[in-house]
Structures are given as C-alpha cells and as structure tokens.
N, CA, C and O of each residue as an XYZ file, in Angstrom:
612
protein
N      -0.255     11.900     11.900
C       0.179     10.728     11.176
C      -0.018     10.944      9.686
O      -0.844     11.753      9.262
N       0.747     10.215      8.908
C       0.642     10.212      7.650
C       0.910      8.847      6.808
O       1.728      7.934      6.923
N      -0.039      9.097      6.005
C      -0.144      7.499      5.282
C       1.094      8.168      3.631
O       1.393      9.194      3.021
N       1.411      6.470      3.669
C       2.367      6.795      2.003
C       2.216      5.254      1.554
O       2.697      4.247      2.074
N       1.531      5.373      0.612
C       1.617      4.244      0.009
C       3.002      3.948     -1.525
O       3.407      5.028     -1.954
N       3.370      3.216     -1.945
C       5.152      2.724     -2.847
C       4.440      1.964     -3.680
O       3.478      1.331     -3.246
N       4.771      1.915     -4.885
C       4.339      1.143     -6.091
C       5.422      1.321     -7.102
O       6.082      2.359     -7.046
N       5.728      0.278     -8.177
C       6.647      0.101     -8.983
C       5.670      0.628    -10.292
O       4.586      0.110    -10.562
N       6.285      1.771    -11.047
C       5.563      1.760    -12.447
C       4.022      2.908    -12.158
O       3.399      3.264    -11.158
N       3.946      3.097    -13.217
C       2.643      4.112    -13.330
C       1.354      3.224    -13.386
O       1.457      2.079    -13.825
N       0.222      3.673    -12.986
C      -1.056      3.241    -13.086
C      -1.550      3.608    -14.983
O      -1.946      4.668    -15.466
N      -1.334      2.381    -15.598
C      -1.742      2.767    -16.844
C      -2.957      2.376    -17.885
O      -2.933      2.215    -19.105
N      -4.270      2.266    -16.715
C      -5.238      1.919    -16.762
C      -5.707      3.061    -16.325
O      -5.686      3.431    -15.151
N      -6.376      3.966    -17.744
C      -6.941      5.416    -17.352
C      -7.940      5.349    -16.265
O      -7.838      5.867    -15.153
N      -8.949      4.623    -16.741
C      -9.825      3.969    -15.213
C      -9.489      3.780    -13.782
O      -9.842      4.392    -12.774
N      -8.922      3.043    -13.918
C      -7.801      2.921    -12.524
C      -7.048      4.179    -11.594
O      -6.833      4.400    -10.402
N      -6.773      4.903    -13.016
C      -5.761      5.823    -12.774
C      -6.493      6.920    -11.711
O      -6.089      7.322    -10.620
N      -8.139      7.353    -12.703
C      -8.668      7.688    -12.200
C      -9.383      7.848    -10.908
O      -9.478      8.964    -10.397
N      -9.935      6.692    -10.304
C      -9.800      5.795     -9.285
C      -8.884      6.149     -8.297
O      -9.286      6.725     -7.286
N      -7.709      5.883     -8.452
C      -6.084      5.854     -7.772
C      -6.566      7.562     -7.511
O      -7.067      7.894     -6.437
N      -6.348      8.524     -8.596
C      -6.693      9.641     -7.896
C      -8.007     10.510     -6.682
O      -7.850     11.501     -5.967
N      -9.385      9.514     -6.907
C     -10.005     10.171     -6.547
C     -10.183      9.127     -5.035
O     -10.805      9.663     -4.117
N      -9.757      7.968     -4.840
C      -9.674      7.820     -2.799
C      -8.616      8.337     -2.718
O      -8.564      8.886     -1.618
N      -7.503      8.517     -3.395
C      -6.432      9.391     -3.007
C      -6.771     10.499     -2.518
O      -6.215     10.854     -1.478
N      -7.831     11.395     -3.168
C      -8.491     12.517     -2.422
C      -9.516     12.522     -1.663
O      -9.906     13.653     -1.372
N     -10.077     11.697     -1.251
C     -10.805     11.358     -0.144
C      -9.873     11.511      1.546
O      -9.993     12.091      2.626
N      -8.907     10.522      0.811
C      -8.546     10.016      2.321
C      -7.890     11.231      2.490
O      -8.190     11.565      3.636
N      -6.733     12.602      1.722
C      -6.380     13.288      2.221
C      -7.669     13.812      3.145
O      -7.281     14.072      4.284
N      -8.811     13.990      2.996
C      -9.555     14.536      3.929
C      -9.777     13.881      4.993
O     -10.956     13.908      5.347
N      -9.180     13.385      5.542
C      -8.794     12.817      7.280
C      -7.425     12.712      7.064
O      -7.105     12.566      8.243
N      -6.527     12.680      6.546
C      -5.106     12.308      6.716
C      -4.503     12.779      6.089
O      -5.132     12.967      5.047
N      -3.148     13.310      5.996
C      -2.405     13.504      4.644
C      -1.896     12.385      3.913
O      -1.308     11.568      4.622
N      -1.949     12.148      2.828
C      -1.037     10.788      2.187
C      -0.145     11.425      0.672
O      -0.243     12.492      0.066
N       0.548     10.444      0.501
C       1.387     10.709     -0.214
C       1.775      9.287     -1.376
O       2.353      8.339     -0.845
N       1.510      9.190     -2.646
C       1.841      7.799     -3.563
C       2.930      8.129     -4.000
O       3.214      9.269     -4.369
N       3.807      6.983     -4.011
C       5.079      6.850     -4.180
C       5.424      5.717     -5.528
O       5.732      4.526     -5.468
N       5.251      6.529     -6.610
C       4.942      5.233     -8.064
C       6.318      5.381     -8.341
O       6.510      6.377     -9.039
N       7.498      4.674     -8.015
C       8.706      4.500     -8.261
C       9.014      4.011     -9.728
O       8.005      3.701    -10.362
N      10.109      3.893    -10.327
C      10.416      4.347    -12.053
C      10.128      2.453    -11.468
O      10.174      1.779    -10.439
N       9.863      2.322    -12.784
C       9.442      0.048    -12.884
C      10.843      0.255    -13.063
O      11.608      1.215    -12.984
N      10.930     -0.984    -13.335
C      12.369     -1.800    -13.860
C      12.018     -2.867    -15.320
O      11.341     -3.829    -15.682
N      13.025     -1.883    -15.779
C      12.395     -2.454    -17.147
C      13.606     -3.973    -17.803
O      13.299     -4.645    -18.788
N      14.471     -4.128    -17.261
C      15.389     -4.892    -17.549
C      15.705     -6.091    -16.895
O      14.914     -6.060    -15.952
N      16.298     -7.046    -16.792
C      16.457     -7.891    -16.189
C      15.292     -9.016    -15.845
O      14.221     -8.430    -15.689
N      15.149    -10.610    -15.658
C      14.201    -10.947    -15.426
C      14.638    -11.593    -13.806
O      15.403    -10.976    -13.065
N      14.006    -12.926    -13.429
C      13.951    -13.059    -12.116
C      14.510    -12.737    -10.341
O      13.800    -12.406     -9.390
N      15.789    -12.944    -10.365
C      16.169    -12.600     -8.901
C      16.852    -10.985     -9.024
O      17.035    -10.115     -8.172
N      17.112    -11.038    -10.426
C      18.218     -9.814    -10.618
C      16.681     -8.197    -10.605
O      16.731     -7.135     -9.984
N      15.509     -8.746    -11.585
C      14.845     -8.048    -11.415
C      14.046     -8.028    -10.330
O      13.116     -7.228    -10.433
N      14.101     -8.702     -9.219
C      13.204     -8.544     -7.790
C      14.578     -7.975     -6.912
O      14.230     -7.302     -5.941
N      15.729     -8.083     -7.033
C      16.632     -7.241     -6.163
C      16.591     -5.450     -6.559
O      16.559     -4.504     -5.772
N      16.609     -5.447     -8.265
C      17.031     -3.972     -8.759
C      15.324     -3.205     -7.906
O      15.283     -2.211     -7.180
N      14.494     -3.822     -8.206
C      12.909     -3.197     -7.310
C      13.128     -3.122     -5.759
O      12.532     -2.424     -4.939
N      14.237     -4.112     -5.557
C      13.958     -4.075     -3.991
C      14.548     -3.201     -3.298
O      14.208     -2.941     -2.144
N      15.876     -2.417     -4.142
C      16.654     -1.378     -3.985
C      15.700     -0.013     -4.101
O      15.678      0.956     -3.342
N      15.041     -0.225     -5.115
C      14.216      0.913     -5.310
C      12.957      1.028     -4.384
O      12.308      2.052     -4.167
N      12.773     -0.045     -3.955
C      11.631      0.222     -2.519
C      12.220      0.543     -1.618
O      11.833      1.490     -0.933
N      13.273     -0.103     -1.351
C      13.916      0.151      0.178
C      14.724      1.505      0.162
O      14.764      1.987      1.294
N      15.373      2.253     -0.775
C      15.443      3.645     -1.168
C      14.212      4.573     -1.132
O      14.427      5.763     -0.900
N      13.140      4.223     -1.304
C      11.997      5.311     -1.165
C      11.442      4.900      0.145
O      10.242      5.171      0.189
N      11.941      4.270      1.372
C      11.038      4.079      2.190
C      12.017      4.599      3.666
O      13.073      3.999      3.868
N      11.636      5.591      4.521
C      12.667      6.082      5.839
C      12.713      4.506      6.866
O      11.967      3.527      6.860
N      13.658      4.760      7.490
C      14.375      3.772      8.566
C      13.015      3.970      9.842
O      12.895      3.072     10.675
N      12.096      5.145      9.883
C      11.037      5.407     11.193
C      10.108      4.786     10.637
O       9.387      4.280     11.497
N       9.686      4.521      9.362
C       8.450      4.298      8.565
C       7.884      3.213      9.254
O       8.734      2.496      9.783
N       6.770      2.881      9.408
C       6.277      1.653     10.057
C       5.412      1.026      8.346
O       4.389      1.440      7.800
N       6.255      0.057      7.992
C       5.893     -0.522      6.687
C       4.893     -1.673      6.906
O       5.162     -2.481      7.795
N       3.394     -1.883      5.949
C       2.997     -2.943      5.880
C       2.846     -3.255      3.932
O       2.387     -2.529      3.050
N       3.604     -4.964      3.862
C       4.063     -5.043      2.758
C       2.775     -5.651      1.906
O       2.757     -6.860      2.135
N       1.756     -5.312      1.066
C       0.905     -5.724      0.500
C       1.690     -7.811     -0.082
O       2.499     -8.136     -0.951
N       1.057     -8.479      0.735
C       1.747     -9.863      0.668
C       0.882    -10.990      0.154
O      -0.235    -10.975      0.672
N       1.121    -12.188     -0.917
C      -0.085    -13.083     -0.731
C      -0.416    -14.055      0.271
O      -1.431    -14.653      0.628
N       1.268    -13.983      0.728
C       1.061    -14.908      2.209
C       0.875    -14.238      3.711
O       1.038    -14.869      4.755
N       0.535    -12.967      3.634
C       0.330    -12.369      5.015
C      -1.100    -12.499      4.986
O      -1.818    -12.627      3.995
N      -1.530    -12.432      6.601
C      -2.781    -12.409      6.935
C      -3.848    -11.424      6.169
O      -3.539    -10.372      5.608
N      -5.334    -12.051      6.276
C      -6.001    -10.967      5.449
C      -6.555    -10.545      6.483
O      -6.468    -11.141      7.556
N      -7.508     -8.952      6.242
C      -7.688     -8.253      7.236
C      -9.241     -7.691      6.557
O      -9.393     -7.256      5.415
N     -10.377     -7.855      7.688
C     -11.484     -6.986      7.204
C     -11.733     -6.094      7.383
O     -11.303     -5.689      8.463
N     -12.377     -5.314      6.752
C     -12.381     -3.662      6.450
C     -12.383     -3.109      7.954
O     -11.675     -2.150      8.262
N     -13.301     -3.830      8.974
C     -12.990     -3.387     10.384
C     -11.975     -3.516     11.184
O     -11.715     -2.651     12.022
N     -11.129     -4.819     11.007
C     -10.383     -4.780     11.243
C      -8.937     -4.243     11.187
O      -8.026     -4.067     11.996
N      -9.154     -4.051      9.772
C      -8.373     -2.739      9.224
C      -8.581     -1.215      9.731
O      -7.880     -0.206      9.656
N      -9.351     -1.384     10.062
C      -9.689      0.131     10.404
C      -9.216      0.301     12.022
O      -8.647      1.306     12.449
N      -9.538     -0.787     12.765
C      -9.159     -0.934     13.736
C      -7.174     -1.117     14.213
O      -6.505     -0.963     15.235
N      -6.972     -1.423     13.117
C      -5.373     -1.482     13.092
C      -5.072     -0.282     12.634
O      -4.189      0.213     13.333
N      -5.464      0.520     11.631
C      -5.270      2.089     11.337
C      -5.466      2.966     12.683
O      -4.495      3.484     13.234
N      -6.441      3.065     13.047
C      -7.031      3.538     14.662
C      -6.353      3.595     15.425
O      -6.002      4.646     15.960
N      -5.828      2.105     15.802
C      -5.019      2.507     17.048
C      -3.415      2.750     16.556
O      -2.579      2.815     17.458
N      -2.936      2.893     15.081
C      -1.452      3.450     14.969
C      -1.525      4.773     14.965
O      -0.579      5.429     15.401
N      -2.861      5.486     14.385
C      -2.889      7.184     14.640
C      -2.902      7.110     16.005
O      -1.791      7.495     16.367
N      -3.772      6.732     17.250
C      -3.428      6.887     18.308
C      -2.095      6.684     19.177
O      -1.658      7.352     20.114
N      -1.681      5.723     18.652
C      -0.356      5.197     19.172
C       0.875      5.548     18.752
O       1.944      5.658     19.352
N       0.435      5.769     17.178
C       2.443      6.300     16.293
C       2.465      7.435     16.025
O       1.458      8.143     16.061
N       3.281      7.723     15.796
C       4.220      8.836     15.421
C       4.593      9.185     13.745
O       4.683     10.196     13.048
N       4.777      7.382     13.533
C       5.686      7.255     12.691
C       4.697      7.328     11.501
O       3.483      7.493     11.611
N       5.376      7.184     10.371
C       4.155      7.295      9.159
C       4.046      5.715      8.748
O       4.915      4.864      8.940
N       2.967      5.562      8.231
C       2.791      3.912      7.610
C       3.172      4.276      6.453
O       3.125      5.424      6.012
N       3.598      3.240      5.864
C       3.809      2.941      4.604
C       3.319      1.652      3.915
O       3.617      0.570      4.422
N       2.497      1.714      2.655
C       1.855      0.150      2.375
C       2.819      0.386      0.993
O       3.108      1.385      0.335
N       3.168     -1.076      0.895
C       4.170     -1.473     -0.048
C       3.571     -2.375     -0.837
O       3.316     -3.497     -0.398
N       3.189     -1.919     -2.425
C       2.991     -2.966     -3.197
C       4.190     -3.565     -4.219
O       4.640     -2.890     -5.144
N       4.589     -4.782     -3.947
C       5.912     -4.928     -4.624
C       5.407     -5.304     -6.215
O       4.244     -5.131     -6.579
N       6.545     -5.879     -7.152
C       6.633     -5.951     -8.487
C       5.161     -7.165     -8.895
O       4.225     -7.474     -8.159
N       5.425     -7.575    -10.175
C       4.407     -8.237    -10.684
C       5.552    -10.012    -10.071
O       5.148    -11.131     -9.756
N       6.673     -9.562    -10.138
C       6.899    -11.227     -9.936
C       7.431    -11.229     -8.182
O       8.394    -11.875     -7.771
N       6.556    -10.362     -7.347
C       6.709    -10.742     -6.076
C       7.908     -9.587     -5.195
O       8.605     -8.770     -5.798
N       7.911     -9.773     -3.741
C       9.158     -8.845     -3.893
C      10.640     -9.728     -2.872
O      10.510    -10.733     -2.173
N      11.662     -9.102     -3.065
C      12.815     -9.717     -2.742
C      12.723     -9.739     -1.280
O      12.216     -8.749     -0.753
N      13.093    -10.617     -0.600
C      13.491    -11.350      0.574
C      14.002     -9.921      1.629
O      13.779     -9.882      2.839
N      14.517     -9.127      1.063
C      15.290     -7.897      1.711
C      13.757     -6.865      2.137
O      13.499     -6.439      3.263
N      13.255     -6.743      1.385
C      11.853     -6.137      1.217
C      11.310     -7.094      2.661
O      11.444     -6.713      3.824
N      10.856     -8.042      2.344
C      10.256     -8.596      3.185
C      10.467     -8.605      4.498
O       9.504     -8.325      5.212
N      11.694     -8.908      5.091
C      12.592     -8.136      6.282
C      12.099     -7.103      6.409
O      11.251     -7.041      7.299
N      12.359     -5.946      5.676
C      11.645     -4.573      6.031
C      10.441     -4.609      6.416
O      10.226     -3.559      7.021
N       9.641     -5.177      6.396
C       8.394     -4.988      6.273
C       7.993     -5.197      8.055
O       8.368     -6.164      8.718
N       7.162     -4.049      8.582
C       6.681     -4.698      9.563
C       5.225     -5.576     10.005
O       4.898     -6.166     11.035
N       4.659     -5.380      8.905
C       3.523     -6.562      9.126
C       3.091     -6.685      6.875
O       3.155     -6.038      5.829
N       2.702     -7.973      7.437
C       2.499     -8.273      5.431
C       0.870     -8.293      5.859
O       0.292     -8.298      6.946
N       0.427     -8.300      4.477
C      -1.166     -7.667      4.544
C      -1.535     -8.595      2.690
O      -1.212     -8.388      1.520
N      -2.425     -9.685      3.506
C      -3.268    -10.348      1.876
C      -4.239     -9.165      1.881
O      -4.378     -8.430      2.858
N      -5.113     -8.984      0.358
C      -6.318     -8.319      0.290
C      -7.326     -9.381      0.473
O      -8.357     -9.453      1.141
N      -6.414    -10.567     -0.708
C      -7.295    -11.719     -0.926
C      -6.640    -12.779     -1.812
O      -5.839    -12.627     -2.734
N      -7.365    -14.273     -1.127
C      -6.129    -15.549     -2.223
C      -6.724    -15.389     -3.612
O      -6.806    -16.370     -4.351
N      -7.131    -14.219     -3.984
C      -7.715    -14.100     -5.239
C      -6.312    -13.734     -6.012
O      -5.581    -13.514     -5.047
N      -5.434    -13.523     -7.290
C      -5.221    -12.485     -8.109
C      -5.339    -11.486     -8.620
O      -6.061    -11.746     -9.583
N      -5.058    -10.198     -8.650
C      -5.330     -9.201     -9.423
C      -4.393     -8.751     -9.891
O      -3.224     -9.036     -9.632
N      -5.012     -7.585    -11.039
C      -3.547     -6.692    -11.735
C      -2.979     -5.748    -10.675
O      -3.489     -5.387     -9.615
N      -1.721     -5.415    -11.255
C      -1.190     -4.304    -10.010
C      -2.418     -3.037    -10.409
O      -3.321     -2.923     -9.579
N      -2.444     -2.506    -11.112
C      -3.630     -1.465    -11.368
C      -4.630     -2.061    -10.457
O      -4.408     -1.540     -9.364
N      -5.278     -2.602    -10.386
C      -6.819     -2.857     -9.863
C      -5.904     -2.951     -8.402
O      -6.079     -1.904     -7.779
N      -4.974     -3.900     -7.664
C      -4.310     -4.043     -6.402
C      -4.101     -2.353     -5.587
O      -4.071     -2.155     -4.372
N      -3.985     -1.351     -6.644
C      -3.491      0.064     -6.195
C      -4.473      0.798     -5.842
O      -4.314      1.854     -5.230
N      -6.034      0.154     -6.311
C      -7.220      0.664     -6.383
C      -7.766      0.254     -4.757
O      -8.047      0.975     -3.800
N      -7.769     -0.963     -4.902
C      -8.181     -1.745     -3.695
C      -7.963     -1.322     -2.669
O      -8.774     -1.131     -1.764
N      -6.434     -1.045     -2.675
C      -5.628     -0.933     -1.289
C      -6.078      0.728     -0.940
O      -6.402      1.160      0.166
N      -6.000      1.425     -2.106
C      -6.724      2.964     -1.462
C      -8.235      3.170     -1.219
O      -8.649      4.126     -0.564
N      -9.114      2.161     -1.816
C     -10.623      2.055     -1.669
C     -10.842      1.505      0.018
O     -11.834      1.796      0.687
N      -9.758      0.710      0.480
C      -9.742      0.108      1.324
C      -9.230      0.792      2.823
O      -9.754      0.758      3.937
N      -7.910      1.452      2.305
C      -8.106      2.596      3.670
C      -8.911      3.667      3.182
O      -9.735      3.952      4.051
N      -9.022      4.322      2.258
C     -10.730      5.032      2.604
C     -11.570      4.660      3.288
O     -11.996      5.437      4.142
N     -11.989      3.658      3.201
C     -13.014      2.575      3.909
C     -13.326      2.543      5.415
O     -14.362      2.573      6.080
N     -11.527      2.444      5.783
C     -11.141      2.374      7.118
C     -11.555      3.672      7.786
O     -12.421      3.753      8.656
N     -10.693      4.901      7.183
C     -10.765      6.394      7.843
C     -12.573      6.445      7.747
O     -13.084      7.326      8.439
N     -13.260      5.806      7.163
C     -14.805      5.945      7.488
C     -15.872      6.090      8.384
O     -16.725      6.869      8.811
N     -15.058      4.102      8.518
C     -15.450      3.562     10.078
C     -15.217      4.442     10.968
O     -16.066      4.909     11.727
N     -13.958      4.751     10.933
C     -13.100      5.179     12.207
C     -13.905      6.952     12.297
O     -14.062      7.476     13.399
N     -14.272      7.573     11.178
C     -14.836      8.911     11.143
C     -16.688      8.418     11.451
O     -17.360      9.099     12.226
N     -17.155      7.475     10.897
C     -18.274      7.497     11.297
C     -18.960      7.626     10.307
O     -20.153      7.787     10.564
N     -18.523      7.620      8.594
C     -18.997      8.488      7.612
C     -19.603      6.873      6.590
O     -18.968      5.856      6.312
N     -20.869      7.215      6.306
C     -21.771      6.893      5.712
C     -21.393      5.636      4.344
O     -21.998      4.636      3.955
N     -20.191      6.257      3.948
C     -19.874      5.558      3.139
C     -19.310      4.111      3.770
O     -19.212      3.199      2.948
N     -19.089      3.939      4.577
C     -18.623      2.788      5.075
C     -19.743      1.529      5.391
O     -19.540      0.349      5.679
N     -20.958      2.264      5.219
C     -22.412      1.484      5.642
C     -22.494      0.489      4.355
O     -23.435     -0.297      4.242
C-alpha cells in the first residue's frame, strides 16, 4: 500500500516546511508515501476559484485511489482510531489512499463526490501550513500504534 497525500500551493512556513519534510520521512519507514503540492491558483475568487482547484485535485488524483477528503464537516477521528482505519485498509486494499487537503476557501462540490470518506482533525481552525503538519504528524502517529513504536506512547 501506499499513502499520497494533495495540497494546493507550497508549504511556505520554513518551520512547517521543515516539519512537512521530516514525518514525511518517518512514515516512508513503514510505507511509501508520496506529497502532491499542486501549482495554487492564483486568480479568480469564489466558485470560479474552488472549481479551477477542483480540476487540479481531481487531475492529480487516479480513478483506484481510495480518497479521504481532509473536511470541517466530516467526522473526527482519534489517533487510534485512525490508526485502526489505516490498519485494516493495508490489510484489506490494494488501492493507495489519498488524503486531500482542499483550498483556503473550502473545496468544490465535485471534490467532495470524489471523496470516499471526509476526515475533521478538529472544529478548531488552522493555517493550511500547520493543517499539512497535522495530517502527516498524525498518520505517523498511526503507523506507530499499528508498529508498536514508542513514539505513539
């Protein structure tokens, strides 16, 4: 199995960035993964700019992919439980996951369709930088549990 996480725009919070790279290299050590920081969209504002992103997600993402769409209205999930939903798709799929973080003003209706399960972190806010952090601190977290490894304590 293989994890791929989709993001609009570069991580431009050197901190972050940093961060973003180093559970990025963690988790390759149980899994392969792959970040997918798609060009932003620099033009257009409301429906026109959540369709031109939604083209560009749904272009970087395969028709097998089993997508979960980083959402504020999807269920939230705890780190075990997460791990427990990671667990049994390496046992069970084939297919690769994909976690989808959409734009800063939400993502288009078409996106959402795609998506096969939406995923809150939290009814909190954050920046997309810190959201890109989370979400890879967070399956690190998971491959932990699921490995047994210390850091998860």
């Amino acid at each position: 199995m293989k994890l791929r996480v989709v993001w609009l725009g570069k991580t431009r919070d050197p901190h972050l960035a940093h961060l973003v790279k180093d559970f990025a290299a963690r988790i390759e050590h149980s899994l392969p993964i792959e970040i997918a920081e798609l060009k932003d969209v620099k033009t257009g504002d409301g429906e026109r700019r959540l369709q031109d992103e939604a083209s560009r997600i749904l272009r970087a993402i395969d028709a097998s992919d089993r997508v979960i769409l980083l959402d504020a209205s999807g269920p939230m999930w705890s780190s075990s439980g997460l791990a427990d939903f990671l667990g049994k798709h390496m046992n069970e799929e084939q297919r690769r996951l994909t976690f989808v973080i959409g734009g800063f003003g939400g993502t288009a209706e078409s996106v959402r369709k795609r998506a096969d399960r939406k995923w809150s972190l939290s009814p909190l806010t954050f920046t997309h930088d810190m959201t890109r952090v989370l979400v890879l601190e967070q399956l690190y977290r998971a491959l932990a549990i699921l490995n047994n490894h210390p850091y998860s304590k």
